[in-house]
N, C-alpha and C positions, 0 to 999 in steps of 0.2 A: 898174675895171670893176665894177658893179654885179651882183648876181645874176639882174637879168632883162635887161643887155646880152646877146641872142640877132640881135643885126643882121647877122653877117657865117653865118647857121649856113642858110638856103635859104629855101624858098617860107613867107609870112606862115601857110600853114596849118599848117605843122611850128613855126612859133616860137611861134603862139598854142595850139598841143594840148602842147608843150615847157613852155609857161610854164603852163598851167592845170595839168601833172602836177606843175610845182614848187609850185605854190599848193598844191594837195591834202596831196603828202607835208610840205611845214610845216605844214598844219594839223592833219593827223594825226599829226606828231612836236612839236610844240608848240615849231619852231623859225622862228625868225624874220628877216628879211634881216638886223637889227642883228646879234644872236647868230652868222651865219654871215659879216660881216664879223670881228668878235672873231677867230672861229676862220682866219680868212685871216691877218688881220694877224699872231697868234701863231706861226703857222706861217711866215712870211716870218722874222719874227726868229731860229727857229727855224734854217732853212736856208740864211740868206742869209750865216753864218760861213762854209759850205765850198759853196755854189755861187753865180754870180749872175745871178736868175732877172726872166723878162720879168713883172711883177706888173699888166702893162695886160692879156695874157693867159692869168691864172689863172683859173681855175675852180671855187668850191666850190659844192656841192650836197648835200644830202641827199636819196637814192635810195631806192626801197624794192625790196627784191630778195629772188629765192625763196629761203629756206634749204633745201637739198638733204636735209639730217638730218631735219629735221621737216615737210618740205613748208608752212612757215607763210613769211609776209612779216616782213620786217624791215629795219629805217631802216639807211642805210651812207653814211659818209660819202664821197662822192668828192671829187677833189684833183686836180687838171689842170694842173702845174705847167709850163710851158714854161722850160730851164731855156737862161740865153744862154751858160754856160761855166763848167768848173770852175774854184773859187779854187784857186792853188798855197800850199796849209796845208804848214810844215815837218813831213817825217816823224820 
């Protein structure tokens, strides 16, 4: 899944104002769909020792959200992991 796979998410006017708000916050967080594959694939490696997860259904983005303390914006990364079952790791 690509960062602007939005096919399965409703009406063309929410995937085109979805995909213009991702355009904007990579261009004003100076990240880019390569960089946020990087940061997918790391994080699969990452978690795919003790879970195994559906990776056609993940989801990164870079969000921009109010901070509460300072009432300013700020870039966040979100992570939509769909996860199909825990591995059985010996305790």
């Amino acid at each position: 899944m690509g960062l602007f796979d939005f096919s399965s998410r409703g009406s063309s006017k929410d995937v085109a104002k979805e995909r213009l708000r991702s355009i904007l916050v990579q261009d004003r967080t100076n990240v880019y769909p390569q960089y946020l594959d990087m940061i997918k694939n790391d994080i699969v490696k990452v978690i795919s020792d003790y879970v195994e997860i559906d990776t056609n259904g993940m989801e990164i983005k870079i969000a921009n959200v109010l901070r509460a303390s300072d009432n300013t914006n700020v870039p966040e990364l979100v992570a939509n992991v769909p996860i199909k079952r825990m591995k059985n790791i010996g305790k």
